[in-house]
KEKOL-523390 format. One record per residue (C-alpha): x, z, y; residue in three letters. Coordinates in steps of 0.1 Angstrom, whole numbers, padded with zeros to 4 digits, always signed. Layout:
<mardrens>
XZYALA...
</mardrens>
This chain:
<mardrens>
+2285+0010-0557UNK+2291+0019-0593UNK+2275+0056-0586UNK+2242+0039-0565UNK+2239+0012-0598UNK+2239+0043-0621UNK+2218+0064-0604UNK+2189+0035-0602UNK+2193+0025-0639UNK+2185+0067-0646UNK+2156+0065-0626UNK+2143+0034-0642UNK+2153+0045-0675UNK+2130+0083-0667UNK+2104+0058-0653UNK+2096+0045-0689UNK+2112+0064-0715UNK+2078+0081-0723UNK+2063+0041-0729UNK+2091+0027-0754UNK+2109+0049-0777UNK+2139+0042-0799UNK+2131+0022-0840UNK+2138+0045-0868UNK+2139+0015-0892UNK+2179+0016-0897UNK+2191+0026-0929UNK+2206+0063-0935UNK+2240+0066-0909UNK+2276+0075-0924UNK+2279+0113-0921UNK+2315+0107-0905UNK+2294+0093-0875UNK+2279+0110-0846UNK+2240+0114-0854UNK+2232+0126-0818UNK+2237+0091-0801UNK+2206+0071-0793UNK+2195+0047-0771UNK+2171+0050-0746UNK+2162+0011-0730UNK+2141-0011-0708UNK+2134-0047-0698UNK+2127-0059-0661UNK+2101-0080-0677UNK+2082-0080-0709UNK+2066-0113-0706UNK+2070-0144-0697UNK+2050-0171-0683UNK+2054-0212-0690UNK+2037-0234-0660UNK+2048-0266-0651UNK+2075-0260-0631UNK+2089-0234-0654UNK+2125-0239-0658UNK+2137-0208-0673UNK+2137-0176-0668UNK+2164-0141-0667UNK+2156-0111-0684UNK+2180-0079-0672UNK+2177-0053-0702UNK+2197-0020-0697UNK+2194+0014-0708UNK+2214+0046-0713UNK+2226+0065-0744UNK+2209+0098-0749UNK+2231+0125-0766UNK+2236+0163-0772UNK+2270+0167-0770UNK+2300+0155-0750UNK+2315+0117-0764UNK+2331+0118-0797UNK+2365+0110-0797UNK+2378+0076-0814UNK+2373+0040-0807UNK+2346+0032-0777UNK+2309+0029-0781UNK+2301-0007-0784UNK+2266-0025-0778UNK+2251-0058-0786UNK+2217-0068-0779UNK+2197-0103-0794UNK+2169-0117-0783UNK+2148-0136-0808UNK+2120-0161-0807UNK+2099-0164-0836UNK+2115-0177-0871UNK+2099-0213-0886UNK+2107-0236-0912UNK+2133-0265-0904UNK+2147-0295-0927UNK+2183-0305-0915UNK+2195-0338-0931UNK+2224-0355-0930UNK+2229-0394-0918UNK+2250-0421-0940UNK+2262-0452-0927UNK+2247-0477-0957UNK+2251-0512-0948UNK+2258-0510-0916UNK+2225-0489-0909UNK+2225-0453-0903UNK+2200-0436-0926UNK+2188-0403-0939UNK+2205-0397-0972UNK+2204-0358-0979UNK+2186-0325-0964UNK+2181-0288-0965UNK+2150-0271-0958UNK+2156-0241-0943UNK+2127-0215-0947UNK+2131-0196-0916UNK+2154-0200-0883UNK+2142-0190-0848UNK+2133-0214-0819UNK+2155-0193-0795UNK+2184-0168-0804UNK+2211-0151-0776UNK+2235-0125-0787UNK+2246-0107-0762UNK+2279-0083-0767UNK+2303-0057-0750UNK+2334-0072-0765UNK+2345-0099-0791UNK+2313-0100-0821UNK+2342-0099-0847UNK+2359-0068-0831UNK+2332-0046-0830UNK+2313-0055-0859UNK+2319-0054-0895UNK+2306-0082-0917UNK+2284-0056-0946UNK+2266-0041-0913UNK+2263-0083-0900UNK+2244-0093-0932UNK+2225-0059-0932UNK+2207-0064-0898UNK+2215-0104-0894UNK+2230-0100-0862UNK+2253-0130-0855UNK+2240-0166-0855UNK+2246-0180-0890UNK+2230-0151-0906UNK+2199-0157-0882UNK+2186-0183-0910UNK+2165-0162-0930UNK+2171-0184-0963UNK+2165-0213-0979UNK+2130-0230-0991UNK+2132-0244-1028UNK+2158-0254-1043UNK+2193-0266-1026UNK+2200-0298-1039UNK+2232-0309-1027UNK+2267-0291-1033UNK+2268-0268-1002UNK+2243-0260-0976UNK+2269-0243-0952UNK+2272-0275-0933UNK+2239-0281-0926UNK+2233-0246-0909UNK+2262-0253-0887UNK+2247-0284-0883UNK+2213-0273-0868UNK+2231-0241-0847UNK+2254-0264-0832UNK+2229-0289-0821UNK+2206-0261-0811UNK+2237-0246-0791UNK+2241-0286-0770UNK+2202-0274-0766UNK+2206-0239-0750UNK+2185-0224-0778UNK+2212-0208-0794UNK+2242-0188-0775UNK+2267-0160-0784UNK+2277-0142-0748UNK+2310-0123-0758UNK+2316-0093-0734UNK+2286-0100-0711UNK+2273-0064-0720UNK+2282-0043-0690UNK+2294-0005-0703UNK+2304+0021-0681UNK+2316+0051-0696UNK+2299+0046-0729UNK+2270+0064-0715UNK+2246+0030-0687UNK+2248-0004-0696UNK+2232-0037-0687UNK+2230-0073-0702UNK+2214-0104-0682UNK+2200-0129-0706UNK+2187-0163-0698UNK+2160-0180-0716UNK+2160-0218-0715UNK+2135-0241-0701UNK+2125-0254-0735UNK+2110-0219-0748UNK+2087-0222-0777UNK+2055-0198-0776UNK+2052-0164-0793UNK+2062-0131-0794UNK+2101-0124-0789UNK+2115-0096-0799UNK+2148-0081-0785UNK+2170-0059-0802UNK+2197-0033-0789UNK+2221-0015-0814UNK+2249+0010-0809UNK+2280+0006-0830UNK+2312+0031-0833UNK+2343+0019-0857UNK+2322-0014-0867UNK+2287+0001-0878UNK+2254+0006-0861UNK+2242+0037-0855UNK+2207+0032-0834UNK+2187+0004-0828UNK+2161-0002-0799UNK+2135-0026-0807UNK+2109-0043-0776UNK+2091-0075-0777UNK+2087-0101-0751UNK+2058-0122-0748UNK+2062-0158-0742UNK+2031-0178-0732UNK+2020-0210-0717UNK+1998-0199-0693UNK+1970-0226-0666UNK+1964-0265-0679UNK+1996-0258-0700UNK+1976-0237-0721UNK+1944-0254-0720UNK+1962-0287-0734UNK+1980-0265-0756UNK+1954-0250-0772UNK+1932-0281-0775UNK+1961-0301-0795UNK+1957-0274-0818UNK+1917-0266-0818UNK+1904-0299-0816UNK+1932-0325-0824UNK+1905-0355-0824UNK+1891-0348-0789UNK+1929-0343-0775UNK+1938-0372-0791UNK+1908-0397-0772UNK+1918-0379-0739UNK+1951-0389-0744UNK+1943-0423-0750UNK+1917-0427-0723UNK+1948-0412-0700UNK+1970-0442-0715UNK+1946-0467-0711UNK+1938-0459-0673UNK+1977-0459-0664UNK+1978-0495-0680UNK+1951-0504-0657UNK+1963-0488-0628UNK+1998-0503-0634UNK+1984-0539-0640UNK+1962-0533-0609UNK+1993-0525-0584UNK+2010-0553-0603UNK+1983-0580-0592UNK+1983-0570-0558UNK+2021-0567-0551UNK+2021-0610-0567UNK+1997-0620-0544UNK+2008-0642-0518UNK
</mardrens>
């Protein structure tokens, strides 16, 4: 079983190695570290379509690491891969209890966080990982918040970015999957990510890095394109294009189900 899974992600991965090829944009490797390990990847999809009865969707990425010599010796290869939904400015505030009402009493604006954000790993984040390589590629969730717009005004903003990743956690928007990277023999691996039901649109962008003692030594960059696609689009894009006419459809839509509902309501009183 493990020998027939191997042999179909090679011929996937010679399939499409010539249409996706491995992002030089990582910054000068230690020389203690192999430079011969790189990753060659695919997706089983590269877009996605949102209908009405959309309700999520799995995207299998896997891949192979391409190298000229045999394994180095030391600690394993590790991979994590994240996929990313477009970043957008949020305000987070925090509620008060002020007599007796709860009330908005102080917020961050944060310039940048993405809609959706998975992190996908081969073993513990922490374990494999080491914090300078974190903040240089802003891998793990709290660093996903690109920074902060104007000026911070209350004492410390940390608990307001847990704030908003724990409530987009409860939402399924946000999600750290330790060990859910399949490896075998630091040479084929797999990861299945799920994308919620409540995807935003735009172009996603998925990332896959190789790490030895703690620091990356490739990354493989892809997009996925999320898109509303039949009336979804349509309504979409004419909340957007012409606000005025969207909004007199949607009240000639309100006022019809009034009357339909005061119609069926007559009939059902009448003796």
């Amino acid at each position: 079983m493990r020998a027939a899974w191997a042999g179909l992600v090679l011929l996937a991965l010679s399939g499409m190695a010539g249409a996706q090829s491995t992002v030089s944009d990582a910054p000068p490797r230690d020389q203690s570290l192999p430079p011969t390990e790189t990753v060659v990847a695919g997706l089983s999809s590269d877009s996605v379509a949102i209908t009405a009865s959309f309700d999520g969707s799995d995207i299998l990425i896997y891949g192979a690491i391409k190298r000229e010599g045999p394994i180095p010796p030391g600690p394993p290869l590790q991979v994590i891969v994240t996929v990313e939904a477009p970043s957008r400015g949020v305000t987070v505030w925090r509620k008060e209890r002020k007599a007796g009402i709860w009330v908005n009493s102080e917020s961050v604006r944060i310039g940048a966080a993405p809609g959706f954000y998975a992190v996908a790993t081969s073993a513990a984040l922490e374990d494999i990982l080491l914090p300078e390589w974190d903040s240089r590629y802003r891998i793990s969730l709290p660093l996903a918040m690109r920074a902060f717009a104007g000026q911070v005004a209350v004492e410390s903003a940390v608990p307001f970015t847990e704030a908003l990743i724990r409530i987009r956690e409860d939402e399924g928007l946000y999600r750290l999957d330790e060990g859910s990277v399949s490896l075998i023999d630091q040479t084929l691996f797999r990861a299945d990510v799920s994308l919620p039901a409540n995807l935003v649109e735009g172009a996603y962008k998925t990332r896959i890095f190789l790490l030895r003692n703690g620091q990356v030594i490739d990354v493989f960059v892809a997009p996925i394109n999320v898109r509303k696609v039949g009336v979804e689009r349509w309504l979409y894009r004419l909340a957007f294009d012409q606000p005025f006419l969207y909004g007199l459809m949607s009240l000639g839509v309100a006022v019809f189900a009034g009357w339909g509902a005061s119609a069926a309501f007559r009939k059902l009183r009448r003796p």
